[in-house]
PDB file as gemmi writes it, atoms N, CA and C in Angstrom:
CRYST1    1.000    1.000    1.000  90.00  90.00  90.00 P 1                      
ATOM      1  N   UNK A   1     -34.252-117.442  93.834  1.00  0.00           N  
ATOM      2  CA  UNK A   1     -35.345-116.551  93.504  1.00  0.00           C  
ATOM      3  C   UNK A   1     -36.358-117.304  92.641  1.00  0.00           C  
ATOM      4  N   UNK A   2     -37.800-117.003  92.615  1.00  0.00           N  
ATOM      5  CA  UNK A   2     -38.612-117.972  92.499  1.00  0.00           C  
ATOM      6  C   UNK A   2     -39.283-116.671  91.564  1.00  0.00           C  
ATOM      7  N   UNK A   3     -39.900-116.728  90.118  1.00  0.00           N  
ATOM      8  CA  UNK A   3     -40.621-115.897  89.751  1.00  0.00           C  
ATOM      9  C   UNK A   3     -41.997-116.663  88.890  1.00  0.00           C  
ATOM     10  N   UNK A   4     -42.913-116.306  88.929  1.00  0.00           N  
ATOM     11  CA  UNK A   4     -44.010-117.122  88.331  1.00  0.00           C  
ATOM     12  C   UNK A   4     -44.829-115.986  87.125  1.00  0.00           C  
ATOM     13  N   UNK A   5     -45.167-116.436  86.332  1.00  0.00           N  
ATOM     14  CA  UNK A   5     -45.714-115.843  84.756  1.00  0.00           C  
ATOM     15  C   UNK A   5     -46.799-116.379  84.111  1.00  0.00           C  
ATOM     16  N   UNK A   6     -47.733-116.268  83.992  1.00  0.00           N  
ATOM     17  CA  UNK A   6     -49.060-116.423  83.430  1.00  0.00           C  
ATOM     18  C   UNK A   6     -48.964-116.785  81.632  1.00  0.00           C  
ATOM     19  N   UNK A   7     -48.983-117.889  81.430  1.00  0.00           N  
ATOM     20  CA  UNK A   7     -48.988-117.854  79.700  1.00  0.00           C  
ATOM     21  C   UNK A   7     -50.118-118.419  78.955  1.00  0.00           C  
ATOM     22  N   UNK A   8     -50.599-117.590  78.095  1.00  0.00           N  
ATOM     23  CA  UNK A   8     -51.673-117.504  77.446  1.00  0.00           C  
ATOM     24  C   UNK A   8     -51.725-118.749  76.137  1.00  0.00           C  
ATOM     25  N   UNK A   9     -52.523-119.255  76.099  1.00  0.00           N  
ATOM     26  CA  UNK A   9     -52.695-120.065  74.647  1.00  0.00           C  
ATOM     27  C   UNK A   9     -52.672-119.270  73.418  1.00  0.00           C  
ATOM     28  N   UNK A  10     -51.903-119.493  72.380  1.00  0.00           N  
ATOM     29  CA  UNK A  10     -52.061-118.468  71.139  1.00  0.00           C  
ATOM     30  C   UNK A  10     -53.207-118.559  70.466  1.00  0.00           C  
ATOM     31  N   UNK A  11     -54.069-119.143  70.838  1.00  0.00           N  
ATOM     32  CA  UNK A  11     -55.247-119.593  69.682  1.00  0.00           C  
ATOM     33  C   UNK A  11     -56.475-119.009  70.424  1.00  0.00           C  
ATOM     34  N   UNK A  12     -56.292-119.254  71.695  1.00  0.00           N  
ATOM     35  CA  UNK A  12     -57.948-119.076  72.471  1.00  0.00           C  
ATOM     36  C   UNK A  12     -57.702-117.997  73.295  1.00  0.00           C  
ATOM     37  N   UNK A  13     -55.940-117.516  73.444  1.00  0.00           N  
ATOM     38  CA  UNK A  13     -55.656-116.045  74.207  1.00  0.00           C  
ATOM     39  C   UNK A  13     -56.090-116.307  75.742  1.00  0.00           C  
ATOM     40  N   UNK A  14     -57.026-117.638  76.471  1.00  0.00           N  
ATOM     41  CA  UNK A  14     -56.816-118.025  77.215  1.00  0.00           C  
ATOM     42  C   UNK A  14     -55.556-118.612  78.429  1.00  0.00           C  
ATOM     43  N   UNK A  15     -55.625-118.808  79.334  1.00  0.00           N  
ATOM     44  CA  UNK A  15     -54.669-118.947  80.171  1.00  0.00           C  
ATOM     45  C   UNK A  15     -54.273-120.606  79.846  1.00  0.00           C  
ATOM     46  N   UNK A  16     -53.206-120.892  79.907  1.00  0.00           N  
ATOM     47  CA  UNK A  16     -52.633-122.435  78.862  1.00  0.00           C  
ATOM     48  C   UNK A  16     -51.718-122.697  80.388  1.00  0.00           C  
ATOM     49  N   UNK A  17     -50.908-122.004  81.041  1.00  0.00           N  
ATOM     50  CA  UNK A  17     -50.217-122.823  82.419  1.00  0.00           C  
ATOM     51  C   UNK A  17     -49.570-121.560  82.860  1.00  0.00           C  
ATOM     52  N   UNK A  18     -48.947-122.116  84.041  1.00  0.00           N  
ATOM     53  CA  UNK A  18     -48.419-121.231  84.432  1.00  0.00           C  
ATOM     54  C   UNK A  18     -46.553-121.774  84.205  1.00  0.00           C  
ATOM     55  N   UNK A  19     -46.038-120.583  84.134  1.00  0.00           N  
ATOM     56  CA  UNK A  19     -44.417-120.679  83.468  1.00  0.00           C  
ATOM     57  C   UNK A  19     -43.832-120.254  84.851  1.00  0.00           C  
ATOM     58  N   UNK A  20     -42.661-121.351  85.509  1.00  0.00           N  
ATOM     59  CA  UNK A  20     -42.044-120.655  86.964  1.00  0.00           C  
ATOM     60  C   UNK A  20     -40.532-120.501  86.032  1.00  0.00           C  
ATOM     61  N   UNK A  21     -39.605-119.517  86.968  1.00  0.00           N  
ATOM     62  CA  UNK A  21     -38.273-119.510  86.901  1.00  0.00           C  
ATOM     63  C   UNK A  21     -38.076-119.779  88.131  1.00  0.00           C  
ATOM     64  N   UNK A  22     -37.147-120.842  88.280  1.00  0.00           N  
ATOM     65  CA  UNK A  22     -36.654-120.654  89.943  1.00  0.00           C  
ATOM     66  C   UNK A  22     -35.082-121.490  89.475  1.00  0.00           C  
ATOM     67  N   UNK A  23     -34.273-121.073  90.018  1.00  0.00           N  
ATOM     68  CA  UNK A  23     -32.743-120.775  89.956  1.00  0.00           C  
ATOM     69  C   UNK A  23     -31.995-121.129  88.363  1.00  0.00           C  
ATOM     70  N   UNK A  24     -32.653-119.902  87.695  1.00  0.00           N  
ATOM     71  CA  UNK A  24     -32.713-120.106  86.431  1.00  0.00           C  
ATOM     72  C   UNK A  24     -32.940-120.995  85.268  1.00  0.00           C  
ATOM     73  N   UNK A  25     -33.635-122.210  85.962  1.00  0.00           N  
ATOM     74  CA  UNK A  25     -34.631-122.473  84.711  1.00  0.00           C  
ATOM     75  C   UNK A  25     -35.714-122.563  84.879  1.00  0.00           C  
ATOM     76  N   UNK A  26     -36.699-122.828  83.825  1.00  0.00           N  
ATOM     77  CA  UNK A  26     -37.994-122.719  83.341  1.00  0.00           C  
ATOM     78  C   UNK A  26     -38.605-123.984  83.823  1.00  0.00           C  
ATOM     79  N   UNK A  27     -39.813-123.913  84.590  1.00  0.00           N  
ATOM     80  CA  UNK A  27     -40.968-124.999  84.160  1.00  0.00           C  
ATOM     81  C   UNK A  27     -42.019-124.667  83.714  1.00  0.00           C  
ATOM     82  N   UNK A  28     -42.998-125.526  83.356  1.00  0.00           N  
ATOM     83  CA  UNK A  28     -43.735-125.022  82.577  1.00  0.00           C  
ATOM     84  C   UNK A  28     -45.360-126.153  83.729  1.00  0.00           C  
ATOM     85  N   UNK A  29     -46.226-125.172  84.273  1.00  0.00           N  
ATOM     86  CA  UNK A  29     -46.861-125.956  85.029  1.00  0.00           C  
ATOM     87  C   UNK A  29     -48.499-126.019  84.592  1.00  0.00           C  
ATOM     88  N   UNK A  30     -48.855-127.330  84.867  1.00  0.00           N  
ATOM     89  CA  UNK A  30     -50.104-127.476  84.398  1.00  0.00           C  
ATOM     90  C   UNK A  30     -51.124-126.626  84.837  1.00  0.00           C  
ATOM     91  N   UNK A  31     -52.032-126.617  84.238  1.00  0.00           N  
ATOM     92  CA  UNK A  31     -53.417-125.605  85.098  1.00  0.00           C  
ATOM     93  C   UNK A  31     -54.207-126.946  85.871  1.00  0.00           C  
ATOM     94  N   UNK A  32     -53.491-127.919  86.896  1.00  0.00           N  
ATOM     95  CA  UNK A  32     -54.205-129.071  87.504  1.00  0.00           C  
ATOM     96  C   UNK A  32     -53.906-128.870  88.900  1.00  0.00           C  
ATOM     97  N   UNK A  33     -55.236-128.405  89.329  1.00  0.00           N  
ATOM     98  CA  UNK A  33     -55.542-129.221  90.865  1.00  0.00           C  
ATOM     99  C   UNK A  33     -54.183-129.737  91.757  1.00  0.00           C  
ATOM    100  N   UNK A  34     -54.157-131.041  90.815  1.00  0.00           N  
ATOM    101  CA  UNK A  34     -53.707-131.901  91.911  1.00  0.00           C  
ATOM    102  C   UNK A  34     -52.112-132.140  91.306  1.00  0.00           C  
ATOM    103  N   UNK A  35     -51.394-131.554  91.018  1.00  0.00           N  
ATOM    104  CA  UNK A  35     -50.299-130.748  90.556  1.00  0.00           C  
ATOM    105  C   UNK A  35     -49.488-130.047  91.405  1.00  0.00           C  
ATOM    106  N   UNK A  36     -48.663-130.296  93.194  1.00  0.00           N  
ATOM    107  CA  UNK A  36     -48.273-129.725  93.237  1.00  0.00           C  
ATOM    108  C   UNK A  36     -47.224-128.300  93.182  1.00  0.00           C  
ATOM    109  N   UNK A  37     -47.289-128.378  92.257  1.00  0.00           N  
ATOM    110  CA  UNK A  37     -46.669-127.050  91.510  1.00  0.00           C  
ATOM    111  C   UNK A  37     -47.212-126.089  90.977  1.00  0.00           C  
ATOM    112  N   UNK A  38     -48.578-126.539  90.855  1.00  0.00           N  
ATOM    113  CA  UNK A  38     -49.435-125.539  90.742  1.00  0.00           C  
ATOM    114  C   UNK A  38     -50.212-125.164  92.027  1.00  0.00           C  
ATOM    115  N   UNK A  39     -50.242-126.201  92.815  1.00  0.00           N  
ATOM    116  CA  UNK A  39     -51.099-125.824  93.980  1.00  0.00           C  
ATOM    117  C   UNK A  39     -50.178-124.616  94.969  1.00  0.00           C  
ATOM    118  N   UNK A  40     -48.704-125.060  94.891  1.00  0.00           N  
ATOM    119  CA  UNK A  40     -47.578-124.188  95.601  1.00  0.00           C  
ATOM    120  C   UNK A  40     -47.843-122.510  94.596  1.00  0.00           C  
ATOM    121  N   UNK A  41     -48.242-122.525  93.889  1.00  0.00           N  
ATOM    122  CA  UNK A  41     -48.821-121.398  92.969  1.00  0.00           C  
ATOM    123  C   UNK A  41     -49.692-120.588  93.401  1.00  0.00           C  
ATOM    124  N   UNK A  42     -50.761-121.237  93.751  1.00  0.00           N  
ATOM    125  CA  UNK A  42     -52.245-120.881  94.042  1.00  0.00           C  
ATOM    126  C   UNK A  42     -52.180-120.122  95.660  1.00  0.00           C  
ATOM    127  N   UNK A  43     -51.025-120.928  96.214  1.00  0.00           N  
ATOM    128  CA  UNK A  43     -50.417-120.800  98.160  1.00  0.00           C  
ATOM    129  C   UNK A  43     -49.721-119.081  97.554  1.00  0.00           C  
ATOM    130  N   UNK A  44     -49.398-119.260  96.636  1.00  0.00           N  
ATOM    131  CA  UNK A  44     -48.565-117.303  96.163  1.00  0.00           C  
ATOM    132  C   UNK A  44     -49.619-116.475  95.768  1.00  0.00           C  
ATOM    133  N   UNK A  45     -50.478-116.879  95.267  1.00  0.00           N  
ATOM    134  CA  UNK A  45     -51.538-116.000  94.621  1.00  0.00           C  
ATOM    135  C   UNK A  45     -52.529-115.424  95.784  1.00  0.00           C  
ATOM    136  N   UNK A  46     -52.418-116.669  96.780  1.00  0.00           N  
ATOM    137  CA  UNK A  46     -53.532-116.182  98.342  1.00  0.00           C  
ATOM    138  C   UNK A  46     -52.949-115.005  98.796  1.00  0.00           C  
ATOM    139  N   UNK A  47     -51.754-115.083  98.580  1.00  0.00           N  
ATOM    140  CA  UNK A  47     -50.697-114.434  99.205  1.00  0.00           C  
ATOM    141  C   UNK A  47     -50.737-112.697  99.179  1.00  0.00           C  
ATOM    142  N   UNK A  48     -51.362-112.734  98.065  1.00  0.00           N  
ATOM    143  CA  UNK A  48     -51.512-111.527  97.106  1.00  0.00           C  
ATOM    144  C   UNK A  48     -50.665-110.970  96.003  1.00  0.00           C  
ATOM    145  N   UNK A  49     -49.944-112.010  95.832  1.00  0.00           N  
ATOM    146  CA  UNK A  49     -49.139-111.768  94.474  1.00  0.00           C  
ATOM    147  C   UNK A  49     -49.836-112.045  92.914  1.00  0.00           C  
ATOM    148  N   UNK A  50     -49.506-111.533  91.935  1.00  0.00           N  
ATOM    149  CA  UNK A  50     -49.969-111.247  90.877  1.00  0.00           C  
ATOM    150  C   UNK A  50     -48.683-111.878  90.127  1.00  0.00           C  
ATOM    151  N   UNK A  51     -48.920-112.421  88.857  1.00  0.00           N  
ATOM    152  CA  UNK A  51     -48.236-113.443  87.933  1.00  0.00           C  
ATOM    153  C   UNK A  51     -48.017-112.318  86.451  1.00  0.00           C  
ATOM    154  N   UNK A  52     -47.287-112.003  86.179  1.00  0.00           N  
ATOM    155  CA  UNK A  52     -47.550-111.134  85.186  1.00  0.00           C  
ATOM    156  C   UNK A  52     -47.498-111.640  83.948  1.00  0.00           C  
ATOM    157  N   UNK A  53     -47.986-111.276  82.697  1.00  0.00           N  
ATOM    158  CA  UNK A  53     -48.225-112.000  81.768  1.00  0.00           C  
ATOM    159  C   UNK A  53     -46.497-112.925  80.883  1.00  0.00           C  
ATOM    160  N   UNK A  54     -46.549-114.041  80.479  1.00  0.00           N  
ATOM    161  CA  UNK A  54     -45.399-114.400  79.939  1.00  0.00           C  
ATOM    162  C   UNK A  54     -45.040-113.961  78.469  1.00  0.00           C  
ATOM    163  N   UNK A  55     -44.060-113.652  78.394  1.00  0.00           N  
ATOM    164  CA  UNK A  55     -43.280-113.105  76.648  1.00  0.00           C  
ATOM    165  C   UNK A  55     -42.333-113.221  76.713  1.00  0.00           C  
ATOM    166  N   UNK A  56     -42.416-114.638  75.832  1.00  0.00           N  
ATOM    167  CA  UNK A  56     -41.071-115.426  75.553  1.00  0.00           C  
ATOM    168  C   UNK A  56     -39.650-114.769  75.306  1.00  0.00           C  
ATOM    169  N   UNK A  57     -40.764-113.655  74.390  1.00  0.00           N  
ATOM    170  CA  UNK A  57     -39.709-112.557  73.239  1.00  0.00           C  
ATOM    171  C   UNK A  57     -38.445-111.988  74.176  1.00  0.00           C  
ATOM    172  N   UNK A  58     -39.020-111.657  75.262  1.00  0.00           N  
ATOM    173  CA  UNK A  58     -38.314-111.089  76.531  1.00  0.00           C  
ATOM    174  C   UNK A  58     -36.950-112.613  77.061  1.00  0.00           C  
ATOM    175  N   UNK A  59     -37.025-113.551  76.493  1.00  0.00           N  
ATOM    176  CA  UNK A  59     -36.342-114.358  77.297  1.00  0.00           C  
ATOM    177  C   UNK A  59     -35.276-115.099  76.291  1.00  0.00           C  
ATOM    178  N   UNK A  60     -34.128-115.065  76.700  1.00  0.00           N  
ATOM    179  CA  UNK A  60     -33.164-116.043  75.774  1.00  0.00           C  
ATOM    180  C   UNK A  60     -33.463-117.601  75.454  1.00  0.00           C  
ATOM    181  N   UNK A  61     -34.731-118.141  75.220  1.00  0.00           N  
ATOM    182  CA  UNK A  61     -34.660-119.353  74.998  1.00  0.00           C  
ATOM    183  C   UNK A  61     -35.070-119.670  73.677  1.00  0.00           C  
ATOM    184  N   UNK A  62     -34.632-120.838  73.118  1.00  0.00           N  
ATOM    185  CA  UNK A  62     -34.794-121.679  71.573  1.00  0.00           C  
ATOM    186  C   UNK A  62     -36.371-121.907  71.694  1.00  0.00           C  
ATOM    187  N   UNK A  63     -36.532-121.707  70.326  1.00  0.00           N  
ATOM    188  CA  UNK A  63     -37.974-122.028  70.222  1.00  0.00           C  
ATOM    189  C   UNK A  63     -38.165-123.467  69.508  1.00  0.00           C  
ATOM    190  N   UNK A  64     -39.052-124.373  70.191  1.00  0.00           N  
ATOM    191  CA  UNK A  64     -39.028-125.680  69.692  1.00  0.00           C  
ATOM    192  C   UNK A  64     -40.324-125.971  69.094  1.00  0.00           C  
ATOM    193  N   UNK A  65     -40.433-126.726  67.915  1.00  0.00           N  
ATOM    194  CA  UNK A  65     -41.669-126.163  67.043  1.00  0.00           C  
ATOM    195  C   UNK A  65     -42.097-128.248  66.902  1.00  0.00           C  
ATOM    196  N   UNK A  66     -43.101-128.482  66.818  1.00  0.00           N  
ATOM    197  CA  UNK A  66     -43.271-129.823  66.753  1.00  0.00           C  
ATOM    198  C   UNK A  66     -43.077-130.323  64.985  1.00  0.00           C  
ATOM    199  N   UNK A  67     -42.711-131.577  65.009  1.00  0.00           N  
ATOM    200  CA  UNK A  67     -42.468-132.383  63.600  1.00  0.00           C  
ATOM    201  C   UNK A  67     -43.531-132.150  62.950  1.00  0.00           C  
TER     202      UNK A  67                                                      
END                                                                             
């Protein structure tokens, strides 16, 4: 199962990448063109699917904070 999530930048509330789950883990995909993983994105969105917004809060993962 393949699910895709829209995640926002905390600062500009802008769109920062898109977040996939596919057989339970996370990637985290660039907003680039030439990125297939984002372009396989863009092939779902023609599609007429909608990305719903991401919240971490909702998800069991560690939060990793930089040095």
């Amino acid at each position: 199962m393949s699910i895709y999530y829209q995640s926002n930048n905390p600062i500009t509330n802008e769109l920062g990448c898109i977040v996939h789950l596919h057989d339970g883990l996370f990637s985290f995909i660039p907003l680039d063109i030439s990125n297939t993983d984002y372009q396989n994105y863009l092939l779902w969105v023609e599609e007429g699917n909608t990305a719903p917004l991401w919240k971490p809060e909702e998800h069991d993962l560690p939060i990793v904070t930089p040095p």
